[in-house]
N, C-alpha and C positions, 0 to 999 in steps of 0.2 A: 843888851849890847848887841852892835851887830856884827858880822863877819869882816864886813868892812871897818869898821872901828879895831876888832884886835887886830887884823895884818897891818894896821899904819902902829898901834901904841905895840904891837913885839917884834915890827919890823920883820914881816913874813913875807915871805916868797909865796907870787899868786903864779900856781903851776896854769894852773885851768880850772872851768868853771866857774869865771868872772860875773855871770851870769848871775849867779846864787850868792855875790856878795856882800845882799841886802837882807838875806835870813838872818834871822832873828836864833842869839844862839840862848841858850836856857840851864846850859852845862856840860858837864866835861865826862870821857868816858876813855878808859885806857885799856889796851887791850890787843893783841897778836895774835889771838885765836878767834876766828870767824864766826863758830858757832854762839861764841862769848857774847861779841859782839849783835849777835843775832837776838839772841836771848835776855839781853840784859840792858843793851843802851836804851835813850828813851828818846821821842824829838827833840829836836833843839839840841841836842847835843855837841860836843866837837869832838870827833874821834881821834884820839893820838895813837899813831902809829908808824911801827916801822914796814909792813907790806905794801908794796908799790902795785901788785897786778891789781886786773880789772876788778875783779870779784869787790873790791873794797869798795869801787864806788855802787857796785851792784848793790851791797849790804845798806850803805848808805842812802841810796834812795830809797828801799825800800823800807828803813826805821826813820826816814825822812830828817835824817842829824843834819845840823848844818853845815858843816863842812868835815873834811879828813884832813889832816896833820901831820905830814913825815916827819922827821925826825933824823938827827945826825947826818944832814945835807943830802939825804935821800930824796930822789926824783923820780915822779912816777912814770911808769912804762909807757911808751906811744901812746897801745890800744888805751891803758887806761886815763892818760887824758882826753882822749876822743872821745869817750865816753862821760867822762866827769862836763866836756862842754854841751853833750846833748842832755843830758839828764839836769845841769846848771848846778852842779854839786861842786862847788871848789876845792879842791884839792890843795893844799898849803905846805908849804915845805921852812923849816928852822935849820940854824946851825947845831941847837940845842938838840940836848940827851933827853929820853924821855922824860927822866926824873924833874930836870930844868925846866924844864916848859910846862911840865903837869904843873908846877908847883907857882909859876908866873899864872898860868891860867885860873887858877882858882882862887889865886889873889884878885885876877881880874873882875873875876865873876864875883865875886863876893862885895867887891867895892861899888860894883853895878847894883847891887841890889839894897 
């Protein structure tokens, strides 16, 4: 599935990084603490989270997930959209509560597969 396929089927908000909406996503990774995220996600991933600074899409490139996921109509900071469009890391934003969204996405990924 791609990144572009879940923001039209869960109705997401493309902050930035429109660029990257062709990544190929592989699974799902939830998580609020950076080193977590450092340590444990894997490509392909889609990261759910509630932090907006840059540092996330930093994390992001560098475990090369395919996109980041706010949560609870959080929007992310300037810098880190600016950043999300040079690095082509999409940045996604829901209405939905972690819990909501973790649990649509794994339904989605699992019907992909």
């Amino acid at each position: 599935m791609k990144v572009s396929e879940l923001v039209k089927e869960l109705d997401l908000v493309v902050f930035s990084g429109a660029e990257g909406l062709k990544r190929e996503i592989t699974g799902g990774y939830v998580s609020d603490l950076l080193s977590d995220v450092m340590g444990n996600s894997t490509e392909g991933d889609v990261w759910i989270t509630l932090q907006t600074h840059r540092n996330v899409v930093a994390i992001a490139s560098l475990k090369e997930l395919a996109c980041v996921l706010l949560v609870s109509s959080l929007a992310p900071e300037q810098n880190t959209a600016e950043h999300s469009n040079k690095e082509g890391i999409p940045v996604l934003g829901t209405t939905l509560s972690t819990f909501e969204i973790a649990g649509l996405l794994y339904q989605k990924i699992k019907s992909a597969k």
